[in-house]
Phi, psi and omega in degrees: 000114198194160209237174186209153166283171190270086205246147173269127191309150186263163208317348175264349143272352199276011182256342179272334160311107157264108206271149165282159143015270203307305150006276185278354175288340223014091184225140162294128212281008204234316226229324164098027188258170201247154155322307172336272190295356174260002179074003197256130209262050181185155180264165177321154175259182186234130203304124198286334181297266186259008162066026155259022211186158170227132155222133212278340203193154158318301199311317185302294169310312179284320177322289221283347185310311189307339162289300212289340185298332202274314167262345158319292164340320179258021167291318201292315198289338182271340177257011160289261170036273154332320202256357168288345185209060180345296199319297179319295200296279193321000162249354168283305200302344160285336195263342169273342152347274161341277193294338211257329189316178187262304169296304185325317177318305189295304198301311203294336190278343191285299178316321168296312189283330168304322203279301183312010181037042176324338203274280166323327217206047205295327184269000186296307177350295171270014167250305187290163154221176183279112150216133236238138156216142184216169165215181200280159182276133161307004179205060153276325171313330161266026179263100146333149174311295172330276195255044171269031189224111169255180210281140191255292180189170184196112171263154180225118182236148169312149178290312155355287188302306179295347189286324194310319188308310190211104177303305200293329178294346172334297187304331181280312204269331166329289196294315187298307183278332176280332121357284173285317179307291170341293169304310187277317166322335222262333180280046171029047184262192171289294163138188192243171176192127216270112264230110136243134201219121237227150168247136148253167169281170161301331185269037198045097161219127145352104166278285169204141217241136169222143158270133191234123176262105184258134185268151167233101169288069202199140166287160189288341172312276147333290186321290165343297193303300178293007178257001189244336159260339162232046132075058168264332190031253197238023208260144186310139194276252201005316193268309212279318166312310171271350166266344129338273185310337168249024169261123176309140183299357189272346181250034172257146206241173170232132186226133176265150193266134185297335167301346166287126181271357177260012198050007185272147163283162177226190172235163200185185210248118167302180180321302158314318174269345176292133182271158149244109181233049176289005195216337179296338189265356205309338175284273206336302165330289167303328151317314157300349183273335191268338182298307205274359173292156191284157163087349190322116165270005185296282206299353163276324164278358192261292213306303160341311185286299204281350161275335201291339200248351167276343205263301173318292192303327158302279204251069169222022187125348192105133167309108170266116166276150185224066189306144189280131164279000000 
């Protein structure tokens, strides 16, 4: 475990760094702090292993390990992954680029804590997942870089059903999410929930698929607050999700939620632009409720599909997983 300077990869690799969080924030990957606020005229150094991760300090670095060693440990294997097939990677690295960025970031946690009815339902954290399918905006070349990816679909599911999805990956994301659970559970937050979320074609066909472990770093209190300042009310986090994203980030307004002491924003859709579409997603509704019944044969056949399109993609080269750090 040893840090490196941040020296930037030369030009014929940097489209291929599938880079973390901090990374693309430039943050310390433990403590979220920037040089700026740490006062420091030079940038983080970087995990020497797999260059995907910052840190402002040892002290830092060590706090994180216990997380950070697990996909650290699969870097070598993803960038065999990557290096068979260049084109594919500079194009996962942009779309983890894209999602990983802080507003984006902030709208996907808002969308999680809705789809988990976090308000109602607090222990849904540790039962439920995500699954995210998104593509290029049909006019992205005139499009900012910030929006070229819109909402496909979004399911909220057993956490089962995806460990179900790639069997062989169970053991990692078991250790991995309990891990991160560790951490954020241990700062009295809500705690993480596991996230898979895909760049597709125009014909829905799989591009590159990443398991993304999302933290929502909040109290239930916080949650509560910010889902109440930027105005998710009684409307399907699916719907409320694909109109943020396909609305450009220069028209996202920022809001503190007043129940917060930390001063942090979060972003959101101004007045105008908010739909009420409690009632327009209602087949969605009714899907997720039979996915989520116990014993669901729905979600064994969807579970069934999502192996099936995972077994194509092995053998046409590999999954490039981009594992969240």
């Amino acid at each position: 475990m040893s840090m490196t300077p941040n020296v930037a990869p030369k030009a014929k690799d940097s489209d291929f760094l599938i880079k973390s969080s901090s990374l693309i924030n430039k943050r310390c990957h433990t403590c979220q702090k920037t040089p700026q606020q740490l006062g420091v005229d030079r940038p983080f150094q970087v995990c020497s292993r797999c260059k995907e991760v910052m840190y402002c300090s040892r002290k830092c670095q060590r706090e994180n390990w216990s997380v950070h060693k697990l996909p650290c440990a699969r870097s070598k294997e993803r960038a065999t992954i990557f290096g068979n097939d260049p084109i594919r990677a500079a194009r996962a690295a942009r779309f983890v680029k894209w999602y990983e960025a802080i507003p984006k970031l902030d709208v996907f946690r808002q969308a999680a804590l809705q789809a988990l009815d976090i308000v109602n339902h607090p222990e849904n954290v540790d039962r439920k997942a995500l699954q995210l399918r998104l593509r290029l905006h049909p006019e992205y070349k005139q499009r900012e870089p910030v929006d070229r990816y819109v909402l496909v679909e979004g399911l909220m599911l057993p956490k089962e059903t995806v460990y179900g999805w790639r069997p062989l990956d169970r053991q990692f994301l078991t250790e991995y999410i309990q891990a991160q659970n560790d951490v954020v559970k241990g700062r009295g937050e809500l705690g993480v929930v596991p996230v898979s979320i895909s760049e597709v074609d125009d014909n829905g066909s799989t591009i590159n698929s990443s398991w993304w472990i999302l933290a929502l770093p909040f109290t239930y209190d916080e949650a509560k607050g910010i889902l109440q300042a930027t105005k998710w009310g009684d409307v399907h986090w699916e719907a409320r999700l694909r109109d943020i994203l396909a609305t450009p980030e220069a028209e996202w307004i920022r809001v503190v939620p007043i129940t917060s002491t930390k001063g942090r924003f979060h972003f959101g859709l101004p007045d105008n632009l908010l739909k009420d579409s409690r009632f327009g997603c209602l087949g969605r509704r009714i899907s997720e409720l039979r996915l989520n019944e116990p014993g669901s044969q729905f979600a064994r056949n969807i579970n069934d599909s999502w192996r099936k399109t995972s077994e194509r993609m092995t053998a046409r080269g590999g999954n490039n997983q981009s594992w969240s750090r």
